[in-house]
N, C-alpha and C positions, 0 to 999 in steps of 0.2 A: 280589319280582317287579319286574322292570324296566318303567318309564314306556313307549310304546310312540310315546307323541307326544314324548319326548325328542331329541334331535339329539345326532350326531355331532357330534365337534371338527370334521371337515371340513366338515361341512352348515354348521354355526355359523359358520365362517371363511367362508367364499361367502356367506351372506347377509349378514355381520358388512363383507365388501370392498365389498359391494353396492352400501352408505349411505355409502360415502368419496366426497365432493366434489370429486373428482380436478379439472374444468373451474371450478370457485368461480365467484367473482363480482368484475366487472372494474367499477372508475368514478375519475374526473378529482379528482386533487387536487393541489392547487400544491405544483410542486417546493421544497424549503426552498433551491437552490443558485441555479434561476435566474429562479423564481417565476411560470414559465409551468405551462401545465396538463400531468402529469403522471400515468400509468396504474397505480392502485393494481389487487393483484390478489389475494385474500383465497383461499384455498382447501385444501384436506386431502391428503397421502400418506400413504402408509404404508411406513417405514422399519425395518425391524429387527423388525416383526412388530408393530407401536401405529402407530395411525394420529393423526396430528397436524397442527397448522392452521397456515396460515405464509402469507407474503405477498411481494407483493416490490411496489417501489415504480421506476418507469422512464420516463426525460425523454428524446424522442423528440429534444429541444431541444440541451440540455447535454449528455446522456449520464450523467444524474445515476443511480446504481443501487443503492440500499438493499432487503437483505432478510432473511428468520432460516431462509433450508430448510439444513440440514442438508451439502446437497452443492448447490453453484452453479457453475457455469462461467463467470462474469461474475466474480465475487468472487474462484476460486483464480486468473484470469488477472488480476485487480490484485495478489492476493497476491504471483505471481510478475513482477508490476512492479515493487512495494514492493523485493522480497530483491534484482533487479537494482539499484535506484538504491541499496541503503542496499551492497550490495557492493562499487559505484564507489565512493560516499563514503568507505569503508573503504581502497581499494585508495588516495585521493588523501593521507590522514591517516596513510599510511603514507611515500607520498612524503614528505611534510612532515617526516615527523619523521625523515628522511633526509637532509633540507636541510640543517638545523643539523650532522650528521655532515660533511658535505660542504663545508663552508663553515669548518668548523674546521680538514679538511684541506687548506688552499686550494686547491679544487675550486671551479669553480660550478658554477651551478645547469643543467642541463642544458635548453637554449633550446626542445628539440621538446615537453619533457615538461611546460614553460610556459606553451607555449604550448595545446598538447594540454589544461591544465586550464581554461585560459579560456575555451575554446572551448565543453568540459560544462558549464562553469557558466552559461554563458551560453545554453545549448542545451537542458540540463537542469535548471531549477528546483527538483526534486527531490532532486538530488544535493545544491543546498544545502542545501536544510532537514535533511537529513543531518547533513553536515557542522557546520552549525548547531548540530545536536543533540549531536555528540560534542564538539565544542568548546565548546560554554555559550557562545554569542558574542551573544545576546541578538535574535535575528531579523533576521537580517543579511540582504541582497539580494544579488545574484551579483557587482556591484563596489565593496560594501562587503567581502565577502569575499576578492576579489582584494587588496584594499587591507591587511587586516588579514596577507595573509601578505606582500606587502612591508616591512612596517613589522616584521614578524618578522624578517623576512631583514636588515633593515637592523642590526636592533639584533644581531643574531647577529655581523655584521662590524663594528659598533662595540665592543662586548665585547673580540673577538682583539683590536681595533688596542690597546687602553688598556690590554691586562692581559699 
């Protein structure tokens, strides 16, 4: 004979959402970016049918924004910052390695597309660390970078003239 004070999976699940801390608990901790005071916010969802506890940390200051939910909107909209600047980076290391083609066929270097890269490096910090990153150039700044691809270009038309 069946318990009569037993529950339903559904009865279970309602009281079981009941105790989810959906609003948590909010207080002031120093941002690690710009060391002003900072809104930690501690609190539970439930995702996929488990309810879990996550946080997010936010500098009204900097704009500093660390957190572990599952689905963010602050996070996938840096995510799709990150794949724009690492896709310029890409598209410029492509140029580059274009140059060398171009300069062997005594072509130069096309002046808009020069000038066009100084400009993102200059404009976009990001794209160098990038670029940084795929050439192992050891933490280069936007006109130490410039400089590293002149002194490529240079030696590329010293090479044809001597050989």
């Amino acid at each position: 004979m069946m318990n009569e004070t037993m529950m339903t999976q559904d009865q279970y699940n309602t009281v079981a959402l009941a105790q989810v801390d959906t609003d948590g608990d909010k207080c002031e901790e120093t941002c690690p970016d710009c060391g002003k005071l900072a809104v930690r916010h501690d609190f539970e969802c439930c995702h996929s049918g488990s309810v879990n506890a996550h946080y997010t940390l936010n500098c009204s200051h900097c704009g500093y924004h660390e957190c572990d939910q599952d689905e963010c909107s602050i996070c996938d909209e840096a995510i799709s910052l990150t794949r724009h600047h690492y896709d310029e980076a890409a598209k410029w290391v492509t140029f580059f390695n274009s140059i060398e083609e171009c300069l062997m066929n005594g072509r130069g270097v096309p002046g808009l597309l020069w000038t066009e890269f100084k400009h993102v490096v200059h404009q976009q910090p990001e794209v160098v660390g990038w670029l940084d990153t795929f050439l192992d150039l050891e933490g280069v700044n936007a006109e130490q970078l410039i400089l590293h691809f002149k002194q490529q270009m240079v030696k590329v038309r010293f090479d044809l003239r001597f050989n």
